[in-house]
C-alpha positions in Angstrom: -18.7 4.7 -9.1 -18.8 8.1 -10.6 -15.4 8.7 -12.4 -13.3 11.6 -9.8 -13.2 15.2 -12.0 -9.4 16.1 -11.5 -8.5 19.5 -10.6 -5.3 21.2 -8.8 -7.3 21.6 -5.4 -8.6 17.5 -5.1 -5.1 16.8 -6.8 -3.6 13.6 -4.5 -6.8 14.3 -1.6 -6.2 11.0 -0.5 -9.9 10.6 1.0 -11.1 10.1 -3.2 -10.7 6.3 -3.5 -8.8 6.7 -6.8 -6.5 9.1 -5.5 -5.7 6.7 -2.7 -5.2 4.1 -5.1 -2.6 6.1 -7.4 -0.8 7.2 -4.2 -0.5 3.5 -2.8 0.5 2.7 -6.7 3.2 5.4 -6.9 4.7 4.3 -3.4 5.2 0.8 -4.4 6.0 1.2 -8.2 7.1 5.0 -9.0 10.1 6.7 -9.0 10.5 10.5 -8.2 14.1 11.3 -8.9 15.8 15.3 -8.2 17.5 17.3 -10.9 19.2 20.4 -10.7 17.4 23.1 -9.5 13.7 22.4 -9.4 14.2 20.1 -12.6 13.0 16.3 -11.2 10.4 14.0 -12.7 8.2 11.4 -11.6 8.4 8.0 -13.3 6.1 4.7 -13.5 6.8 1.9 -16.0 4.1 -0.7 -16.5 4.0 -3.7 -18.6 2.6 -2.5 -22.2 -0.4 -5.1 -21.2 -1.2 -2.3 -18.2 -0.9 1.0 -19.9 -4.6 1.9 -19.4 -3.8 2.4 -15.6 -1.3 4.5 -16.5 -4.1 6.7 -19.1 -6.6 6.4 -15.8 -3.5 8.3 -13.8 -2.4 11.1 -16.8 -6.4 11.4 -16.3 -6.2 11.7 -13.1 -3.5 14.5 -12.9 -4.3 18.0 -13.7 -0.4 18.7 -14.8 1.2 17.9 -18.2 2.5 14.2 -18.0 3.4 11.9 -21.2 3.3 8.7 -22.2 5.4 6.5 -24.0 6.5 2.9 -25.0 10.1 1.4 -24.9 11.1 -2.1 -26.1 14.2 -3.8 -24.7 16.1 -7.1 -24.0 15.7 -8.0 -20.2 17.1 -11.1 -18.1 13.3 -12.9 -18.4 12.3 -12.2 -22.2 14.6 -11.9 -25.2 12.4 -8.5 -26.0 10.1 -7.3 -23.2 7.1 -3.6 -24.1 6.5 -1.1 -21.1 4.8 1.7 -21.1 6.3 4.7 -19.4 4.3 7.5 -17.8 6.3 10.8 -17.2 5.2 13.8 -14.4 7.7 16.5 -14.5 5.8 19.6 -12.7 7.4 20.6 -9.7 4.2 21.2 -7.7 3.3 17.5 -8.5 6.1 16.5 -7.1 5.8 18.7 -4.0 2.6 17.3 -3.3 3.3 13.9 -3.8 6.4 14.2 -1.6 4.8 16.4 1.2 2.2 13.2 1.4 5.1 10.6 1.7 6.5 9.6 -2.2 10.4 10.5 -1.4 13.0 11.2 -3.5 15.8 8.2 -5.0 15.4 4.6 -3.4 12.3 4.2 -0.9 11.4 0.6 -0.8 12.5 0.2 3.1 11.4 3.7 3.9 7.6 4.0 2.6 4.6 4.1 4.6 1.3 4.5 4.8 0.0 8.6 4.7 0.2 10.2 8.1 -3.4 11.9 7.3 -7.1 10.2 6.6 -6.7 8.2 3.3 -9.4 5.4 1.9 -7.2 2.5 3.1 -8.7 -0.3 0.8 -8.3 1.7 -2.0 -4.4 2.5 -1.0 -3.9 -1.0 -0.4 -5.0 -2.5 -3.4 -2.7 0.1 -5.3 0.0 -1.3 -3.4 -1.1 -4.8 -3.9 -1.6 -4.0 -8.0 1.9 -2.7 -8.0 3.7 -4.6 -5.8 1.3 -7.8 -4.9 -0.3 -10.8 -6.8 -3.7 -12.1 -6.5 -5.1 -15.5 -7.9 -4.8 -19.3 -7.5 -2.4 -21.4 -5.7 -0.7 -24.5 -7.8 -3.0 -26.6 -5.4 -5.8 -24.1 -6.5 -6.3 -22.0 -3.9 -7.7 -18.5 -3.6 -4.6 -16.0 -2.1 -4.1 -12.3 -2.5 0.1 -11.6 -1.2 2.4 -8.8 -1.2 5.9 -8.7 -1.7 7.7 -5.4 0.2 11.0 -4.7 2.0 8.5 -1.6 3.9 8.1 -2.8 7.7 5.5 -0.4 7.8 3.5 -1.6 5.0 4.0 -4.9 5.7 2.8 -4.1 9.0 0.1 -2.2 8.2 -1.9 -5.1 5.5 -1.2 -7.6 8.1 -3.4 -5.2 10.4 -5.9 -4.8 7.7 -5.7 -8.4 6.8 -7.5 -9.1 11.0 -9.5 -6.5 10.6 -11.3 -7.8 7.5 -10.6 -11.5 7.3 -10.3 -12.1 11.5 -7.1 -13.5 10.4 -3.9 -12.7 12.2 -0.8 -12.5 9.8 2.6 -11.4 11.4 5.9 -10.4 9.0 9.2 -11.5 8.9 12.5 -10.4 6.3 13.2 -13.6 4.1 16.5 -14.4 5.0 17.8 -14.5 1.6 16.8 -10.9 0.6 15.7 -9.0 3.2 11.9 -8.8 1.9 8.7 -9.7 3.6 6.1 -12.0 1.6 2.7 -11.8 3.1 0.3 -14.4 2.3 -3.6 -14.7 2.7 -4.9 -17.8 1.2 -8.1 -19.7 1.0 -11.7 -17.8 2.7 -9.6 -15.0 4.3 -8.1 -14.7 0.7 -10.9 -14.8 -1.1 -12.8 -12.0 1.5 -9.8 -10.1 1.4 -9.8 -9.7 -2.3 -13.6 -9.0 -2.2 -12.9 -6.5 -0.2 -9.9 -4.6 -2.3 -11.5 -5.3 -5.4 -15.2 -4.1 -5.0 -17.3 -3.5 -8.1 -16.3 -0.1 -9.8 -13.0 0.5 -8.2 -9.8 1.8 -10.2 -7.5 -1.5 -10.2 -5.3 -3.0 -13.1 -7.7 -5.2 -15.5 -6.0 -8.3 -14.9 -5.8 -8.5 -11.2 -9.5 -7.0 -11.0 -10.4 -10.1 -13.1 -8.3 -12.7 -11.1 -10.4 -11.3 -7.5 -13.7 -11.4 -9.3 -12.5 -15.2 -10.4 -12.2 -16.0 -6.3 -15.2 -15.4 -5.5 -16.5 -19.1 -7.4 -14.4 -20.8 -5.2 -15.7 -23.1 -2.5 -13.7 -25.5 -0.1 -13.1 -28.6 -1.4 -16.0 -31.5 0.6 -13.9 -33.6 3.4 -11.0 -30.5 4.1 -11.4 -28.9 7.7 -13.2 -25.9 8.1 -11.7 -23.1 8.1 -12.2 -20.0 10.9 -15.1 -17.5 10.2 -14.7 -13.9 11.0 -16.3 -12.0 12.9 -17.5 -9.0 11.7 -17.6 -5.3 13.3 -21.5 -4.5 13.4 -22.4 -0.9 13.8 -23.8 -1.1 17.1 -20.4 -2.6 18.3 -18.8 -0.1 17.0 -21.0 2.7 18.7 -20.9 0.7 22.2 -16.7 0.4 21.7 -16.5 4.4 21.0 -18.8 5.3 24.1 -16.9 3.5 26.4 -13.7 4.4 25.2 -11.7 1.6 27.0 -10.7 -1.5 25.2 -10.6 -3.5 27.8 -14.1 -2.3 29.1 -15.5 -3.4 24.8 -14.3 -6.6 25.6 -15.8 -7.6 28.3 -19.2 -6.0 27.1 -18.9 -7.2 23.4 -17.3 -11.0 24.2 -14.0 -9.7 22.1 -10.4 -9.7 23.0 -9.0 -6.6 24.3 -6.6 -6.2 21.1 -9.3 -6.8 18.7 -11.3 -4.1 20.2 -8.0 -1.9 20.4 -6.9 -2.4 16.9 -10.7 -1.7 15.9 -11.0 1.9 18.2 -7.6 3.2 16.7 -9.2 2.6 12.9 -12.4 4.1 13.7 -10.3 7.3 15.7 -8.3 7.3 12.8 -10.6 7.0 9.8 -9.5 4.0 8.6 -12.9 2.7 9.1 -15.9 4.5 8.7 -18.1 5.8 11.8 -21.3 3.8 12.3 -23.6 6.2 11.5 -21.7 6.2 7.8 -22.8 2.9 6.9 
């Protein structure tokens, strides 16, 4: 993938698959906090172990940022490293705002940009901020998200059928009010194929841990699991002429919510038109 040339007019277009990413990033694991006047700064603190993707997004950003290191005590280690990256430009801000990055405490409120965005690449920053990605104790292939966003959590679970033919649905854990969305096993191991595609801006370690999934195979004598069915080209052009869900279906030998949920992505952009692939 050829690296995206920052400047202030591409700044945060979130149709540039690294853009996407930082924004999805930012949503889940920034902080844009309000001064006085038009003082405010936007902050992202990282692991010291992931302070390359905080270089990648300095790189990214065509406005003075810094970054910086800070060791302290915390409730899991005696002395815990993170790397700090600092945006204080007002315009930045604006922009990042305008697109849907508000101001204070945001983890109920976010969701996904209004506007055309690459949506695998915002929902693998989300997942690199906010998710995990890996092997099960029993040693199977997952990809999950932790979020307290209805809308986010709505929106992977959508993505999740679209890609994997899997249906996921959300509900607040009891205990604190956050959703935990789990893909395990093949629609894990597609999913994270999918996010994590050769090239793409993602955090070393969980770029490692998707390529790692793709070696598994499911164990002889366990039940098969459900294959997906893909959205060919040709469905897709026979779903837009007709224009009727409930027409596709019956042409196509889908469900009328399958081929709804696939003519809304396609109106919106979220997938791209079949003469694009």
């Amino acid at each position: 993938m050829a690296a995206c040339e920052p400047n202030v007019h591409s700044f945060m277009d979130l149709t540039v698959p690294e853009y996407a990413y930082m924004f999805g990033f930012l949503q889940a694991d920034g902080h844009l906090a309000q001064g006085d006047g038009q003082k405010g700064r936007l902050t992202v603190e990282v692991s010291a172990r992931d302070i390359d993707i905080l270089r990648e997004f300095q790189r990214l950003t065509p406005y003075n940022s810094s970054i910086t290191r800070r060791t302290r005590s915390t409730n899991f280690a005696e002395t815990h490293t993170s790397a700090v990256w600092r945006l204080c430009s007002l315009e930045a801000r604006t922009i990042l705002n305008d697109l849907g990055l508000p101001y204070g405490r945001k983890s109920r409120t976010v969701a996904p940009p209004r506007g055309a965005f690459s949506n695998r690449d915002y929902l693998r920053g989300v997942v690199d901020a906010d998710g995990s990605v890996g092997y099960t104790s029993r040693g199977f292939p997952f990809v999950s998200l932790t979020t307290a966003s209805t809308a986010i959590g709505r929106h992977l679970c959508a993505y999740v059928e679209e890609v994997t033919g899997v249906r996921r649905t959300i509900a607040r854990n009891a205990r604190d009010g956050i959703y935990n969305v789990l893909v395990a096993m093949e629609a894990g191991q597609r999913l994270a194929a999918d996010l994590y595609y050769p090239g793409c801006l993602a955090l070393d370690r969980k770029q490692a841990a998707a390529d790692s999934l793709a070696g598994w195979a499911r164990p002889a004598g366990m039940r098969s699991a459900y294959t997906a069915r893909r959205w060919s080209p040709d469905e897709d052009r026979v779903l837009l002429q007709l224009g009727s869900p409930t027409a596709a279906a019956e042409v196509l030998g889908r469900t009328p919510r399958s081929c709804n949920l696939r003519m809304w992505r396609l109106r919106a952009g979220h997938v791209p038109q079949p003469g694009e692939r």
